[in-house]
N, C-alpha and C positions, 0 to 999 in steps of 0.2 A: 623578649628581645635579647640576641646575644652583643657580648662586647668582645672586641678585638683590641690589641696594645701587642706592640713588639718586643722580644725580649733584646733587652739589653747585649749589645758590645756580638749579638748571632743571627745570622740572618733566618730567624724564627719567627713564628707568631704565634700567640694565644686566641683559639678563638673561643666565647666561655658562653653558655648559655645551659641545658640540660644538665650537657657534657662539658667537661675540660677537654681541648682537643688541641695538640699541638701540630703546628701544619710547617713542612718543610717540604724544600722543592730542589730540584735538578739536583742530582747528587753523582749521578753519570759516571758508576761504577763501570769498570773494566778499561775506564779510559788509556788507561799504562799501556794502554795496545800502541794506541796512537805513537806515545812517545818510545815504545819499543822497538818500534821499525824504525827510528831513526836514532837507535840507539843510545837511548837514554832512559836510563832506569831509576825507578822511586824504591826498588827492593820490593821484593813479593808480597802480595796483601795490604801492603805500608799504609794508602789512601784508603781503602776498606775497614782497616783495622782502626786507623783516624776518623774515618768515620762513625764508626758503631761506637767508639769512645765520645765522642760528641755527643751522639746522639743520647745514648744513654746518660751521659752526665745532664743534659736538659731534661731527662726524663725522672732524674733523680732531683731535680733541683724546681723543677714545676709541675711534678706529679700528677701530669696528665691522666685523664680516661682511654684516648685514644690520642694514634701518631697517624697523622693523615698526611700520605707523601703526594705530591700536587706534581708527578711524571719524571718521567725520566731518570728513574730512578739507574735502568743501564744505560752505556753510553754509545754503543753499536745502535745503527738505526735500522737497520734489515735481517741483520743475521744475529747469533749468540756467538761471543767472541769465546774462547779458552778461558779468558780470566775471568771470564762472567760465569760460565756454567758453576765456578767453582764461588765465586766474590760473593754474586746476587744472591744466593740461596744462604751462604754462612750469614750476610747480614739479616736479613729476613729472619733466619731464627734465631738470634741475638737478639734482636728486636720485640719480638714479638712476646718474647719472655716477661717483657717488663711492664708492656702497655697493650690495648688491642692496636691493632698494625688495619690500616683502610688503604690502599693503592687507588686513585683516579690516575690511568695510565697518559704517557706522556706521547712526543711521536718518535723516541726512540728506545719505546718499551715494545717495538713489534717479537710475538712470541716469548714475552716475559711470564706469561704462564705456568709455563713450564717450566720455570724457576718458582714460581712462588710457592713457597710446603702451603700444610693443613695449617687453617687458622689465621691466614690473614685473607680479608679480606679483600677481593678485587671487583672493582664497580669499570662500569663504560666508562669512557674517555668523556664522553658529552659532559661530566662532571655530579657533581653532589650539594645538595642545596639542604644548608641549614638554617631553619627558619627564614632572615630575611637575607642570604649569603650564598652565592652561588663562591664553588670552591672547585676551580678547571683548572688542567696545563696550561692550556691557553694557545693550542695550536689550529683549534677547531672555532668555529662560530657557536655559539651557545643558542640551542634552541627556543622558540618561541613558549614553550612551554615555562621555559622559566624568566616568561618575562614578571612576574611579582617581584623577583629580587631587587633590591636597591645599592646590594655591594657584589663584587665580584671580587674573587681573590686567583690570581694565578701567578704563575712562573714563565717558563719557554724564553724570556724576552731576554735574560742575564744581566739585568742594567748595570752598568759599570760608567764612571764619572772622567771623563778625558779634559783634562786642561794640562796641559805643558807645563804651565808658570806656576802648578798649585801643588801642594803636597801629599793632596787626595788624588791625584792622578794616576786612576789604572784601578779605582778601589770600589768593592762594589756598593751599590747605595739602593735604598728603597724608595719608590717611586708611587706617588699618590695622586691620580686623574679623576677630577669632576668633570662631565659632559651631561651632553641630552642623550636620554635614556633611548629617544628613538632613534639614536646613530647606529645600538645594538639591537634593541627589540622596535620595530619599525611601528607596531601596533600600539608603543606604550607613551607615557609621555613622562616629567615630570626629570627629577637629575639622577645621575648614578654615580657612581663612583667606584671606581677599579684601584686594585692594591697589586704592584708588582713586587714577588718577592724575588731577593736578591738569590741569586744559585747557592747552593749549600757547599758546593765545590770550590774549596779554596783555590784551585790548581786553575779555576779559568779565568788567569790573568790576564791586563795586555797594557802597553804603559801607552799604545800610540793608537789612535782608533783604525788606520789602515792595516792594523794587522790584527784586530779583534773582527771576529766573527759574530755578525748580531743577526740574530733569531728573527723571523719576521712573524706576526701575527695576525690572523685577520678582526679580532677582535679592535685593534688598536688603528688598525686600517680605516676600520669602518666610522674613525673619530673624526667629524668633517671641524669640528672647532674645542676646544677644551676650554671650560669656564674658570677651571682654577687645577693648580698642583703642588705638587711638595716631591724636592727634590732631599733625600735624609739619609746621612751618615751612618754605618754601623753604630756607631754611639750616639746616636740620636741628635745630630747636629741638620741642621735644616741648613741647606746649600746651595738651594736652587728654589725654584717657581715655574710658570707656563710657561715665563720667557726664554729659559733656554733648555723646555724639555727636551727638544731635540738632539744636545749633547749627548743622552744617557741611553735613546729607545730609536 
């Protein structure tokens, strides 16, 4: 059986069983496109270059087996931007140096292929199932095939915590759903429980929820009731419950 626990003050997980496998999500290199055309600049590579320092410092610091990126790893959804042909591939092999590197691709990794060098690994989108852990984007429906699982782990959704009147307002948080297992797998019965990881991208901030953009899932869709949740802090402060999951997803 493996065990999951979050790292501290990053929006990271541990997931530990065989392997030591560190799993991080939306990291939505090349995004400087966006704020390019409206003329605003982070300086060349800066987010990229913040990123692979990140990353590598958790990679030094919980000396994982494998770095398991959970999508989206570019941030163009159809095409390959200019800053990507050059971002996605330098991190990649920075990356990959330190840990084995696993891609389950997200839905704005189309033709990320062709960025990724020799040596890391890329699987289908459908996702990767450890032991008892399904590990998806989270843009797709997750097949009946993997209805054994009892955890799901994905990303795609960006939770971020809106209250006006609070000081965590705009900050991203991780989000913890118990349901009936047949709201996902229709064949199965029994509870499940889904883990949304927070985006790894500092930059997708937003202080007011009409101007954040939220990810829709059909995973999360198909939740006709939720039996319990946990709404939690970067620093592990528990903030919320089912009553106002709504706020975050």
């Amino acid at each position: 059986m493996v065990s999951t626990r979050i790292v501290p003050l990053k929006p990271a997980l541990i997931l530990e069983g065989e392997k030591k496998n560190l799993i991080v999500s939306d990291l939505h290199i090349g995004f400087e496109s966006n704020f390019s055309a409206n003329k605003i600049s982070l300086g060349k590579n800066t987010s990229t270059k913040e990123t692979i320092s990140e990353i590598s410092e958790l990679i030094r610091s919980e000396t994982p087996d494998t770095v398991i990126l959970l999508g989206d790893v570019k941030s163009s959804i159809k095409n390959i931007s200019k800053n990507e042909w050059d971002d996605v591939p330098m991190f990649f092999n920075e990356i990959k140096e330190r840990a084995e590197v696993i891609l389950v691709p997200g839905n704005h990794d189309a033709n990320i292929q062709r960025l990724v060098p020799e040596g890391v690994t890329m699987i289908s989108s459908t996702g990767l199932v450890i032991d008892n852990v399904l590990l998806t984007h989270g843009h797709t429906m997750p097949s009946e095939n993997f209805a054994h699982v009892d955890k799901i782990i994905m990303g795609h959704i960006h939770p971020v915590f809106f209250s006006e009147e609070s000081v965590l307002n705009g900050q991203r948080v991780w989000v913890s759903i118990k349901t009936e297992k047949q709201n996902i797998f229709p064949s199965s019965n029994g509870e499940i429980e889904i883990t949304i990881i927070p985006s790894f991208n500092r930059y997708f901030y937003a202080t007011h929820r009409n101007k954040f953009k939220k990810s829709i899932s059909p995973i999360i869709q198909k939740i006709k009731e939720i039996s319990a949740a946990r709404i939690v802090t970067l620093d592990g402060t528990i903030i919320g419950d089912e009553s106002n999951i709504k706020e975050v997803i």
